[in-house]
N, C-alpha and C positions, 0 to 999 in steps of 0.2 A: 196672712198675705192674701192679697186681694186676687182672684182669679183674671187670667188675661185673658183680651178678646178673642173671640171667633173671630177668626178671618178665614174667609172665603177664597181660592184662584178659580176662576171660570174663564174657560174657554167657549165658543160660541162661534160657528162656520156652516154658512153655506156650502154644502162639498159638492155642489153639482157632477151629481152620482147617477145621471141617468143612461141605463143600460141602452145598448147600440148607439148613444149620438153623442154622449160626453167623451172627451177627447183623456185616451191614458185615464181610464175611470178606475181599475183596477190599480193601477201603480200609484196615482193618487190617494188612495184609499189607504192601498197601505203605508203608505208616507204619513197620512195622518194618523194613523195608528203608532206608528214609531215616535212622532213629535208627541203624542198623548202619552206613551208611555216615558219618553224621553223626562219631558215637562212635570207631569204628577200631579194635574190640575185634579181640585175637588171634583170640580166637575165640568164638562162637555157635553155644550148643548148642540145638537147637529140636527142639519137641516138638507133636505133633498138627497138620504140616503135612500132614493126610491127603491132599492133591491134588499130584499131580504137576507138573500147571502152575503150581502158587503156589509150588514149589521152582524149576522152571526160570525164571519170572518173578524172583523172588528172584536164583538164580543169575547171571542177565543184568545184574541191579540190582546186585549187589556185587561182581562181577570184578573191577573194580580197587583196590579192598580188602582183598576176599578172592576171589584169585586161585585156591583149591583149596576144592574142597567137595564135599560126598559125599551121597545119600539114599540111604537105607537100606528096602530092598523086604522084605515079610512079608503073613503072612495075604490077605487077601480087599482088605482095601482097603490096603494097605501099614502099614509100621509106625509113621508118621509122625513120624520120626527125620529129621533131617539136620544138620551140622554145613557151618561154613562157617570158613576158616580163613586167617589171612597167610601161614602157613607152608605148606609142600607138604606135601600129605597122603604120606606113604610106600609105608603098607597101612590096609587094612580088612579086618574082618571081622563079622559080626551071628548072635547067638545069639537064637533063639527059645525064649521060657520054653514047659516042658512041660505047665504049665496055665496057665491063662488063662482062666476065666469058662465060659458053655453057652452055644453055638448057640442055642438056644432064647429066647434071654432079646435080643430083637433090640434090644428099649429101650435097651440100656445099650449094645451093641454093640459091647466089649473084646474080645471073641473074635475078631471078624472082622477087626478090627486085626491078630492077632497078635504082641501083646505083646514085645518084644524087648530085646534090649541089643546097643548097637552101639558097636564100637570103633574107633579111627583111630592110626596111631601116627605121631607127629613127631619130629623130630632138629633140634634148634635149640642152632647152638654146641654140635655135641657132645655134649649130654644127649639121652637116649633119652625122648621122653614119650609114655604110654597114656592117651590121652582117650575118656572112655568116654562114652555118653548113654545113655538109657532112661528108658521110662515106664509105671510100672506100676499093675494094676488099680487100678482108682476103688472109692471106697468106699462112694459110696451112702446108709446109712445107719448113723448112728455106735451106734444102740441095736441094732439088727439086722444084721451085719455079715455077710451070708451068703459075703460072699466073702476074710474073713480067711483061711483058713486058703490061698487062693490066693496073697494077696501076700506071706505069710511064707514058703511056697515058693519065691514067685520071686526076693526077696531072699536066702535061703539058696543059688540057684541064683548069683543075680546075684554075690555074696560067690564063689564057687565060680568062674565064671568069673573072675573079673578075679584070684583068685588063684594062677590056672593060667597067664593068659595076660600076665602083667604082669611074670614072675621076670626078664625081660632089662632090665626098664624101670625107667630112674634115679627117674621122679618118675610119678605115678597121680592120674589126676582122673577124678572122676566129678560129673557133674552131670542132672539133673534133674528132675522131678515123682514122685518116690516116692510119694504117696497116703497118708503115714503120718504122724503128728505125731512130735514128736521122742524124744518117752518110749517110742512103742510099742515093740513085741518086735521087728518085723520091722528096726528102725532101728537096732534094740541088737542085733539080731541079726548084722548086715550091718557094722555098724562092728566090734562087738567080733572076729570071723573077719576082717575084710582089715586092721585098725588103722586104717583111713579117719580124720581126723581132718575137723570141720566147720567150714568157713571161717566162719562165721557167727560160733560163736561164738569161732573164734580170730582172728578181726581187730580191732583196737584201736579203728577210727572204722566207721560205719554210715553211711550213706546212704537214707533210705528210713523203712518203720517200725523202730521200737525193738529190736522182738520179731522181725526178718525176717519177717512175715506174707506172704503173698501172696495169699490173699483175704483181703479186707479189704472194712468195710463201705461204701468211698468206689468201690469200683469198680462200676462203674455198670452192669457185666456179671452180677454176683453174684448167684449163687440166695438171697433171703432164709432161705430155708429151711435152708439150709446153716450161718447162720453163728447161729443160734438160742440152739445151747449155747456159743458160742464170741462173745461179740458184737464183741471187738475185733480176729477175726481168727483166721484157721488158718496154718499155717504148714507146708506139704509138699513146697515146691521146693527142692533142696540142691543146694550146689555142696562135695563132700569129696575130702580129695586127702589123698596118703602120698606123701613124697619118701627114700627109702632112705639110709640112715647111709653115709656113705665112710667 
């Protein structure tokens, strides 16, 4: 009898977890925590856990689900990466992008993050898998985009890394807050160099909006300002993967 496939459930969330200015950052957290353990996804890629205690709270909350999980340290305040996994983690590693936003500009505060891509690799039944995560610069303003020429960098880097460090690995995911809608350069830049293909649009049923948004005007978190030119929603969280021909 023929063995059946690997499949994968990935979750993947911006938790905008930053200490003193996110709104309910603690009861959020642990909401996600409950929904991960609720759920029993393979794995959770999370983004903007900038506190170290809301990963090791986390951490404590889902051991017995997910027994292996990783935070990923960068910049001034970390890079608020972390992955949480059923599978044992194997190895890590984390690449910091070589720009990333100005010190000076402390409002937006991507700098001090420093900006990164972090990798984990798993062995499940013998397939090698490279789970990537990252989050890259915000964008601000869509008419004035002073810091375009940053994240097409860091997707041309990001592209660059995962195609250096992925040649051993049967199957390739990457998931997270890219900052790009899905026509831009930076999105076509990054998929057409690794082949990444987008789950989004290649899975048959949806869950959720239509369009994968994820801001969306019902969340109650939303900058109105944001969704102005866009009223039914932006869409810049991705989960994209490449699984290698036998």
């Amino acid at each position: 009898m023929a063995d059946s496939p690997v499949q994968l459930r990935v979750f993947d969330l911006n938790c905008w977890a930053i200490p003193y200015l996110s709104k309910l950052r603690r009861e959020r957290i642990a909401l996600i925590g409950d929904v991960l353990n609720q759920e029993r996804f393979d794995l959770a890629l999370l983004q903007e856990v900038w506190s170290e205690k809301d990963y090791l709270m986390l951490q404590n909350k889902l051991c017995a689900h997910y027994p292996s999980s990783h935070y990923f340290k960068s910049g001034v305040f970390g890079s608020g990466l972390c992955i949480f996994s059923k599978h044992q983690i194997l190895d890590t590693f984390l690449y910091q992008y070589s720009v990333n936003g100005y010190p000076y500009m402390f409002q937006h505060g991507d700098w001090f993050g420093g900006k990164s891509v972090g990798l984990i690799v798993l062995k499940i039944r013998g397939i090698i898998f490279n789970i990537y995560v990252t989050h890259l610069h915000a964008e601000y303003s869509r008419e004035k985009d002073t810091y375009l020429p940053h994240r097409v960098v860091q997707a041309w880097e990001l592209g660059q890394f995962i195609q250096h460090t992925s040649k051993g690995a049967d199957v390739v995911l990457l998931g997270g807050d890219l900052n790009m809608h899905p026509e831009d350069v930076g999105i076509r830049l990054l998929r057409g160099w690794t082949g990444l293909q987008d789950s989004f649009i290649a899975t048959e049923k949806i869950k959720g909006c239509e369009d994968g948004c994820t801001l969306v005007p019902a969340n109650c978190y939303i900058n109105e300002k944001d969704l102005q030119c866009y009223p039914q929603g932006i869409r810049i969280d991705y989960i994209l993967y490449k699984v290698r021909a036998s």
